[in-house]
C-alpha positions as CSV (number, residue, x, y, z in Angstrom):
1,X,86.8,100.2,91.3
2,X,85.3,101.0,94.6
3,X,82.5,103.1,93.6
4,X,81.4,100.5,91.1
5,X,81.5,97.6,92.9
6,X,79.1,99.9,95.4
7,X,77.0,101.0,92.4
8,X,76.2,96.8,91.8
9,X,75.7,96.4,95.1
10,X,72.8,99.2,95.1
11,X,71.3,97.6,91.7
12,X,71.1,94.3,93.2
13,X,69.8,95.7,96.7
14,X,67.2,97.3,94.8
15,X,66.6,93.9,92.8
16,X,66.4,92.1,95.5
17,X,63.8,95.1,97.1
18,X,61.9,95.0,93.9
19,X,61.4,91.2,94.2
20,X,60.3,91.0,97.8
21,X,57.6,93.9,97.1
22,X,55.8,92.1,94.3
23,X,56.1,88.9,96.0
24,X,58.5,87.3,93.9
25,X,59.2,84.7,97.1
26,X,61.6,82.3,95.0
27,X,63.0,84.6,93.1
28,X,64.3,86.7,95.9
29,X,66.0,83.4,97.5
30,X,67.2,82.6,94.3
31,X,68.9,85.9,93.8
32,X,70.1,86.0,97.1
33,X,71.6,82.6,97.1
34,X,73.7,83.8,93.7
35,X,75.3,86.5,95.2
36,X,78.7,86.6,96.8
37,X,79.3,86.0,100.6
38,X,80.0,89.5,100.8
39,X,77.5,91.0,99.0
40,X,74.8,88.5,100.9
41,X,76.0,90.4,104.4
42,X,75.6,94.3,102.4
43,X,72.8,93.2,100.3
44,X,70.4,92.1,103.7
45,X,71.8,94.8,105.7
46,X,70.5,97.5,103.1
47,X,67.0,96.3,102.6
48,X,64.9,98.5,103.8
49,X,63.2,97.9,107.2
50,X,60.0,96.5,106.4
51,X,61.9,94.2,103.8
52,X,64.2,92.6,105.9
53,X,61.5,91.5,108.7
54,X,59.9,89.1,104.8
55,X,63.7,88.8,103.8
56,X,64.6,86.9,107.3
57,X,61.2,84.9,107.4
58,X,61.9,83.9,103.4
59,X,65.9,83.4,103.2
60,X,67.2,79.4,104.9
61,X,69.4,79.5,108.0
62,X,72.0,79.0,106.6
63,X,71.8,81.9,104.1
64,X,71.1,84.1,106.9
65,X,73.9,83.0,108.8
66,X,76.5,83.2,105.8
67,X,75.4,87.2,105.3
68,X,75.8,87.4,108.7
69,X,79.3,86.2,109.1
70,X,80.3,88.8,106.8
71,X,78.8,92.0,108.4
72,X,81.0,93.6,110.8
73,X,80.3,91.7,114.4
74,X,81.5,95.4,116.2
75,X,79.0,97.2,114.6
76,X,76.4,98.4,116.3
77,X,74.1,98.0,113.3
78,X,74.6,94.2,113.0
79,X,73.4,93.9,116.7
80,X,70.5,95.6,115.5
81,X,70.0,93.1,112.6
82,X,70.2,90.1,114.9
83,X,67.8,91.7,117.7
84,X,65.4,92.3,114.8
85,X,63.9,88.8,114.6
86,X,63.0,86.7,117.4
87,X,65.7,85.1,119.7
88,X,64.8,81.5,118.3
89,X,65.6,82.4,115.2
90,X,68.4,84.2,116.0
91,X,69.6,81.4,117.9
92,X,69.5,79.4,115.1
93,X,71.1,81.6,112.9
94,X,74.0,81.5,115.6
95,X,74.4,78.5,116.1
96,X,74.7,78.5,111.9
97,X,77.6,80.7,111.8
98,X,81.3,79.9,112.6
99,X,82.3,79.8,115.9
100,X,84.6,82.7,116.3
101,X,81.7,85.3,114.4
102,X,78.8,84.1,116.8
103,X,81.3,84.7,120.2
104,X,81.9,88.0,118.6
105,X,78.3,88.9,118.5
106,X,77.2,87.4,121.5
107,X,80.0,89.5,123.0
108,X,78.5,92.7,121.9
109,X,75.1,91.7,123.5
110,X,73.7,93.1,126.9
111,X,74.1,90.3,130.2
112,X,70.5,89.6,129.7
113,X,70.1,89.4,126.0
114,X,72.8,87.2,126.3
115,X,71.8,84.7,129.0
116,X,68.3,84.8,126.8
117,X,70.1,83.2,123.8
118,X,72.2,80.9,125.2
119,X,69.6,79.7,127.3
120,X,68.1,78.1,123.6
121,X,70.9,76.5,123.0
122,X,71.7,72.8,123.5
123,X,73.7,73.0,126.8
124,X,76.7,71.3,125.8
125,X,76.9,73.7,122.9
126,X,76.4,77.0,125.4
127,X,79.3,75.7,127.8
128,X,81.7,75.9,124.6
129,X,80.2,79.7,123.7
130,X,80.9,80.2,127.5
131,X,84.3,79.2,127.3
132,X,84.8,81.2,124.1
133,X,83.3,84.0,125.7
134,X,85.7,83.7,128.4
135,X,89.1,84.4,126.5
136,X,90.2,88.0,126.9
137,X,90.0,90.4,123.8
138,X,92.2,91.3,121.4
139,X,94.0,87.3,122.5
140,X,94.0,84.4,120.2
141,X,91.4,82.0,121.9
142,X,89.3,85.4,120.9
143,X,89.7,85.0,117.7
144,X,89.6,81.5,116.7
145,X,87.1,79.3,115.4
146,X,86.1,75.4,116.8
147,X,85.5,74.4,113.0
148,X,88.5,72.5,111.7
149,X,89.6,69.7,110.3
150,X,91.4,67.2,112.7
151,X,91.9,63.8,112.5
152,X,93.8,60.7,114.4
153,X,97.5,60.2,112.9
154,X,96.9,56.3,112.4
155,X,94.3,56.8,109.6
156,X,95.0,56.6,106.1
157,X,95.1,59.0,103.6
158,X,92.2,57.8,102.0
159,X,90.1,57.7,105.0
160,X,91.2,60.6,105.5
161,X,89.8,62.4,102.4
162,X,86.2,60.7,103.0
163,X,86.2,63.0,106.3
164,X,86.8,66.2,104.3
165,X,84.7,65.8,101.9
166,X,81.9,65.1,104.7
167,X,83.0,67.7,107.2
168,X,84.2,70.3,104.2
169,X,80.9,72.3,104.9
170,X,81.2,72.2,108.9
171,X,84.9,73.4,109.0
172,X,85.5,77.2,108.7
173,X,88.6,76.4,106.3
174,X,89.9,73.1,105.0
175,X,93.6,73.7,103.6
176,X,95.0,72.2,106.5
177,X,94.0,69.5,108.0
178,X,96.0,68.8,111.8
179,X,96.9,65.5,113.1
180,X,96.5,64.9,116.5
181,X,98.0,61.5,118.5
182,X,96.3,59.5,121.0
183,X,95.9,61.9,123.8
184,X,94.4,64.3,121.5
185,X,97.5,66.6,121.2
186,X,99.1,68.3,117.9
187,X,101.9,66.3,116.3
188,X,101.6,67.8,112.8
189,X,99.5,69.2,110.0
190,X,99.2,68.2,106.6
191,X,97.8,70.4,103.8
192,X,94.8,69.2,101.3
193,X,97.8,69.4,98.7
194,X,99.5,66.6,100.1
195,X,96.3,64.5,100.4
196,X,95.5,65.4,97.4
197,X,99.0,63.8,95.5
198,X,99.7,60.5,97.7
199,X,98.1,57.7,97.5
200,X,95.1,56.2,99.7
201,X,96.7,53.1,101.3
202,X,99.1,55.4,103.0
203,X,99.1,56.0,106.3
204,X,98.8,59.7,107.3
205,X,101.8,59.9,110.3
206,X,103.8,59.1,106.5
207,X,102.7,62.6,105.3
208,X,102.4,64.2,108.3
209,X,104.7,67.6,108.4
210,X,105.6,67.8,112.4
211,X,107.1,71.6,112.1
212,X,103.7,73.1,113.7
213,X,103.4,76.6,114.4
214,X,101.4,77.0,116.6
215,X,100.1,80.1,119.4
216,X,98.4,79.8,122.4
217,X,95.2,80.9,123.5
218,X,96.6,83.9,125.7
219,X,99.0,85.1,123.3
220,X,98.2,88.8,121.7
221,X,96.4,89.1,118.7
222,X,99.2,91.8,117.4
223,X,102.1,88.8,117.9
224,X,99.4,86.2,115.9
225,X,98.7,88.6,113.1
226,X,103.1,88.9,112.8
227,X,103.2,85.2,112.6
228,X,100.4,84.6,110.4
229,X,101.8,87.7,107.8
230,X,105.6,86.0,108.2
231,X,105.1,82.6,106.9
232,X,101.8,83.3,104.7
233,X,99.6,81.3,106.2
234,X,96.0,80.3,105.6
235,X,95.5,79.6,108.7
236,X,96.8,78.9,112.4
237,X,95.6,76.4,114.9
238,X,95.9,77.5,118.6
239,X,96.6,74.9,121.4
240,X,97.0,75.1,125.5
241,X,99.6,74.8,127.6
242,X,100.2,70.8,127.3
243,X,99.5,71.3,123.0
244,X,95.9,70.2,122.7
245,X,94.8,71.6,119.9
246,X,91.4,74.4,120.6
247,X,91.0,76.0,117.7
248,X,92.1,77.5,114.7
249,X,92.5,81.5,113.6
250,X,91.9,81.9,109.6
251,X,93.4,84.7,107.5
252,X,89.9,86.9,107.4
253,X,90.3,87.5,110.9
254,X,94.0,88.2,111.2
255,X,93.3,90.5,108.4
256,X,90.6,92.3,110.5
257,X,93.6,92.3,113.3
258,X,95.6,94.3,111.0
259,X,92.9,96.8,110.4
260,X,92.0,97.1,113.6
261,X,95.7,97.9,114.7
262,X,96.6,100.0,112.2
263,X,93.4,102.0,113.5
264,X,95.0,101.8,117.0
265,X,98.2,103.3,115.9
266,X,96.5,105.8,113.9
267,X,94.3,106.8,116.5
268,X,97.0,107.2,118.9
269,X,99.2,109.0,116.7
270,X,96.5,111.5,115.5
271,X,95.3,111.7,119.5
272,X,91.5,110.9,118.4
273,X,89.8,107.7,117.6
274,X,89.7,107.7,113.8
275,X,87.5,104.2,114.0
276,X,84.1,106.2,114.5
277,X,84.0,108.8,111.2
278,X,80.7,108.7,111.5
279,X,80.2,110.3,114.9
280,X,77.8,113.5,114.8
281,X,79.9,116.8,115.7
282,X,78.9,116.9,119.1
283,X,80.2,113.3,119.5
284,X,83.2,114.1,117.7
285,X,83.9,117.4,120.2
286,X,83.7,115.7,122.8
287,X,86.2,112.7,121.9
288,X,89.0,115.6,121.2
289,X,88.3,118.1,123.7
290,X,90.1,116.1,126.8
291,X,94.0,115.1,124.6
292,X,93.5,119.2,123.1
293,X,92.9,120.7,126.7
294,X,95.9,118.5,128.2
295,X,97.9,119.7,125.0
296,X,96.9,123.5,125.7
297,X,98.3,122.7,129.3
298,X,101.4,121.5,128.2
299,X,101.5,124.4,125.5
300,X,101.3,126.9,128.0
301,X,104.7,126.0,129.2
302,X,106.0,126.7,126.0
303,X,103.8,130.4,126.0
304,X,105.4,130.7,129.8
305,X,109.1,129.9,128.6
306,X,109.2,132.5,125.9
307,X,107.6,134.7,128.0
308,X,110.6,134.0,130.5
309,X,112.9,134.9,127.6
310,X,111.2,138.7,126.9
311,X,113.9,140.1,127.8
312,X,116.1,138.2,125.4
313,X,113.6,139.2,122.6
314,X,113.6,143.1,123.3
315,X,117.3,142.9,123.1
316,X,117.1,141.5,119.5
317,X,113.5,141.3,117.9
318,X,115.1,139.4,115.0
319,X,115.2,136.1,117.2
320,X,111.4,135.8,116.9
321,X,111.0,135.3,113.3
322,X,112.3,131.7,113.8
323,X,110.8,130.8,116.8
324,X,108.0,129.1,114.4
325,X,111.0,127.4,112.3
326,X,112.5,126.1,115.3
327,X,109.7,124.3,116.6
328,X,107.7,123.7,113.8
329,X,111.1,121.8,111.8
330,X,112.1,119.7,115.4
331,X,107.6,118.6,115.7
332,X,108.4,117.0,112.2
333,X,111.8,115.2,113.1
334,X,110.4,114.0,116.2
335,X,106.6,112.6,114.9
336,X,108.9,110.8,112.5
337,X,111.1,109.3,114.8
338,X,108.0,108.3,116.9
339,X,106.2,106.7,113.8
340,X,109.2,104.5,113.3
341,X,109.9,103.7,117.1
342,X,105.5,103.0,117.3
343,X,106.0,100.6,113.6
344,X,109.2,98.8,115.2
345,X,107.1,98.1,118.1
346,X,104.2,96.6,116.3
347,X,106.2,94.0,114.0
348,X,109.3,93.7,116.3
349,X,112.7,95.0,115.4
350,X,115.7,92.4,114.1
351,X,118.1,95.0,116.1
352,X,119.5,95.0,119.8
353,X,117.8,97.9,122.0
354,X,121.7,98.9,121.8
355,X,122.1,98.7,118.0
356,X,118.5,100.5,117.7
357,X,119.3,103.5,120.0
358,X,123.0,104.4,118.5
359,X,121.4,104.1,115.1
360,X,118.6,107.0,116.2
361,X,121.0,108.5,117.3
362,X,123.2,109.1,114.3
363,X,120.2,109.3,112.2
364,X,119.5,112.7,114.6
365,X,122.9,113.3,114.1
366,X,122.9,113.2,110.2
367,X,118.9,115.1,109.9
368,X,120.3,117.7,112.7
369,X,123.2,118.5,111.1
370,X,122.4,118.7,107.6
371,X,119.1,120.5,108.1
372,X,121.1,123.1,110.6
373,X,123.5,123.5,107.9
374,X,120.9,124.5,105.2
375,X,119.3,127.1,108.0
376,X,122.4,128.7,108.5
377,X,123.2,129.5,104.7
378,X,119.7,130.4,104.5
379,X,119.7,132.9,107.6
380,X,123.6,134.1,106.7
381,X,122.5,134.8,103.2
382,X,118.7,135.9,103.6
383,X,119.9,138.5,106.7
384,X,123.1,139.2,106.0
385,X,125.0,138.0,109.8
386,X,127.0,134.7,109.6
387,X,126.4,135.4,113.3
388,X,122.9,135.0,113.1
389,X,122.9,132.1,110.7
390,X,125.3,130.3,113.0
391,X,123.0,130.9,116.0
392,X,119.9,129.7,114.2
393,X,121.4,126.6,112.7
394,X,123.5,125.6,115.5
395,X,119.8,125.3,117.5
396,X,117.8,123.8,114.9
397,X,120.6,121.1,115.2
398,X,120.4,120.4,118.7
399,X,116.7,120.5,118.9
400,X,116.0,117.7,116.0
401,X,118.5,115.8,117.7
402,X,116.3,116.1,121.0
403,X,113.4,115.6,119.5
404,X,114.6,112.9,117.0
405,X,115.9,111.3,120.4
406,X,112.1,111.8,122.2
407,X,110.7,110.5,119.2
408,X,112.0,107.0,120.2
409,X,112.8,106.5,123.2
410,X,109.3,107.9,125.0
411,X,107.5,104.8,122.9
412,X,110.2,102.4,123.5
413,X,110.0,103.4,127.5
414,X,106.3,103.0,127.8
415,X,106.1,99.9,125.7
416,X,108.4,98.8,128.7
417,X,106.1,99.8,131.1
418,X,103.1,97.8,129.8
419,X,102.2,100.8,128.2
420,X,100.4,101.2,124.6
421,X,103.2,103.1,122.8
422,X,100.6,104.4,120.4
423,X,99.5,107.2,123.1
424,X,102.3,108.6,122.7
425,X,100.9,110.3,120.4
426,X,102.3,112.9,117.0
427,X,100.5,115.8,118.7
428,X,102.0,115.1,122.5
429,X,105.7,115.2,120.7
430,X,105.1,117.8,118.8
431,X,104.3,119.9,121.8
432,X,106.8,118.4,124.1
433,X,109.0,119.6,121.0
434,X,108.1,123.1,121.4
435,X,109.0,122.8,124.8
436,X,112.6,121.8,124.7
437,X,113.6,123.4,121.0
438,X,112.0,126.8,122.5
439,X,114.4,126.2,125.6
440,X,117.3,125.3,123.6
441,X,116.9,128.0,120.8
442,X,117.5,130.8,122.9
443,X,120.4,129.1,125.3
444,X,121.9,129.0,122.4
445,X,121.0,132.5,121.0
446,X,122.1,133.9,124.5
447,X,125.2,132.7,123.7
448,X,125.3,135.2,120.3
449,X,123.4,138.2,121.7
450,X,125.8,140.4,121.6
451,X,126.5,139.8,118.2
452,X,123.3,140.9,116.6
453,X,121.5,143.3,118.7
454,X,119.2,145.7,116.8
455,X,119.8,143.7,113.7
């Protein structure tokens, strides 16, 4: 499905290409114009060069603002795009697009680039970019947008409709439309639904559903995405500290939330930022080397600790066959346990901290001692010493219970300390694994020695 809907996207880029280079003017805009949002941001981003500088002089603000409100405001590339035509006209295609997309861009600009464009625009309109500006990323006065639909709870219903249908264009997304009282604070929210079935004599404090949920403007984008996901909304307005209502989030951008956290995690649990796969290789050596060099540090004590156990190994040479098992089987259990512990995290856990660490706990339990049991008839069996078999098992239980253990609560303990738990990352307990199921396979294989020597 994919690759098709890219292969239609190339047919109508070249169109479009096609168009512009026999100077097919109203075509081009007409054939822009019928595209999808979407495909407006892809199609103007891949025109050539020397087609986009005609394509932005042809196309009306407003198309140029709609394709850029769908391009990726992060990207580098769409920076590019805006700084390719003048600043008035990028002004104007800024001040064209919703609120929480042109703070976004803005954002990414240099200090003087963006003094230069806010400069051009009406002063009352750059203090509110400034104040935009001002909320700290990744918080929900980041994210949401100054175009909504609010209106006075004393109107009537009919009224009421009149102002949608004339602001319908202005507001980033009409399903709800939030009812404020006298002082200009939230009381309720009604959705178009509701306008849409009563009748226009009624007054709107009738229909007016006073269960808001609501966030504020310094809440975390992570706990707004939850909220948003939870009760399937379209939409969430955000208010201050006395309820006056700032703005609203809309489900596009709490769905680029989720992708950008789900790249977090990822990141953190793979110990390399998996956002940039487009990196060239020298880029992409440099953003690994510093997490594999710490790891080879830690790694070392692993090397150093067998070492410290030579003697051990002389004794009975058959102990280092399942040096590899040990650590290898205990990485898993604990890179699991730390996926969970990192997902609980993320969307919040219905258990007590109590009820959460006994049930690890016996879930280590259960893994240990099942997958200890299955080593030891494998060993018994394979080598022919129950005494082996009940050395090797009996360690490969301990150790996934330690590392099943480490798994959870090294995430849990930095998420306490302000911490991203993320950075605790699947390599970092895999090779604090090695560590403690190396140290705890032969205590326990010291405690058999004399049992299979020269075996």
């Amino acid at each position: 499905m994919a690759e098709e809907q890219n292969q239609q996207l190339e047919v109508a880029i070249q169109h479009l290409s096609d168009l512009l280079h026999s100077g097919q003017d109203e075509t081009f805009k007409d054939s822009f114009e019928a595209l999808h949002e979407y495909e407006m941001g892809q199609a103007y981003a891949g025109l050539p060069d020397h087609l986009r500088s005609v394509a932005w002089r042809l196309l009306d603000i407003e198309l140029l603002a709609m394709a850029f409100d769908n391009l990726d405001s992060n990207d580098d590339e769409t920076i590019a795009l805006l700084l390719e035509m003048p600043p008035q006209k990028a002004v104007q295609v800024l001040r064209s697009m919703y609120a929480d997309n042109e703070v976004d861009l803005l954002q990414q600009l240099s200090s003087r680039q963006l003094a230069t464009y806010l400069s051009l625009m009406p002063k009352k309109e750059a203090e509110g970019v400034r104040n935009l500006i001002d909320y700290e990323e990744q918080t929900a006065g980041s994210l949401m947008s100054t175009e909504y639909m609010a209106v006075e709870e004393e109107l009537l219903v009919g009224d009421v409709m009149q102002l949608v249908k004339r602001h319908a264009n202005e507001a980033e997304s009409i399903s709800y439309v939030y009812v404020l009282d006298n002082q200009a604070r939230l009381v309720g929210v009604i959705s178009l639904r509701d306008l849409l079935t009563h009748p226009d004599k009624l007054r709107v404090s009738e229909i007016t559903n006073p269960r808001v949920i609501s966030v504020k403007a310094g809440d975390d984008q992570e706990d707004v995405a939850q909220i948003v996901a939870d009760y399937n909304f379209v939409s969430i307005p955000v208010t201050d500290d006395d309820e006056h209502l700032l703005g609203v989030i809309t489900v596009d951008d709490i769905l680029d939330v989720i992708g950008e956290e789900a790249v977090e995690d990822y990141s953190g649990l793979a110990a390399v930022n998996v956002s940039q796969v487009d990196d060239s290789f020298w880029q992409s050596a440099i953003k690994r080397i510093p997490w594999l060099v710490a790891l080879l540090i830690l790694g070392m004590s692993t090397a150093t600790l067998i070492n410290h156990f030579d003697g051990l190994v002389q004794k009975a040479s058959i102990l280092a066959v399942f040096i590899s098992l040990i650590t290898g089987t205990a990485g898993n259990a604990g890179t699991q346990a730390l996926a969970l512990a990192v997902r609980r995290i993320a969307i919040g856990n219905t258990k007590t901290p109590v009820k959460t660490f006994l049930s690890e706990m016996l879930t280590g339990v259960v893994v240990g001692v099942v997958t200890g049991l299955a080593v030891f008839l494998i060993v018994t069996f394979w080598k022919h010493n129950m005494e082996l078999g009940l050395a090797v098992g009996l360690a490969m239980m301990i150790a996934i219970m330690v590392a099943n253990l480490a798994g959870y609560l090294i995430p849990v303990a930095m998420d306490r300390l302000g911490l991203d738990p993320a950075v605790a990352s699947g390599p970092f307990i895999t090779t604090l694994s090695d560590l403690t199921s190396v140290l705890i396979y032969f205590s326990v294989a010291q405690l058999f020695i004399s049992h299979f020597i020269g075996k």
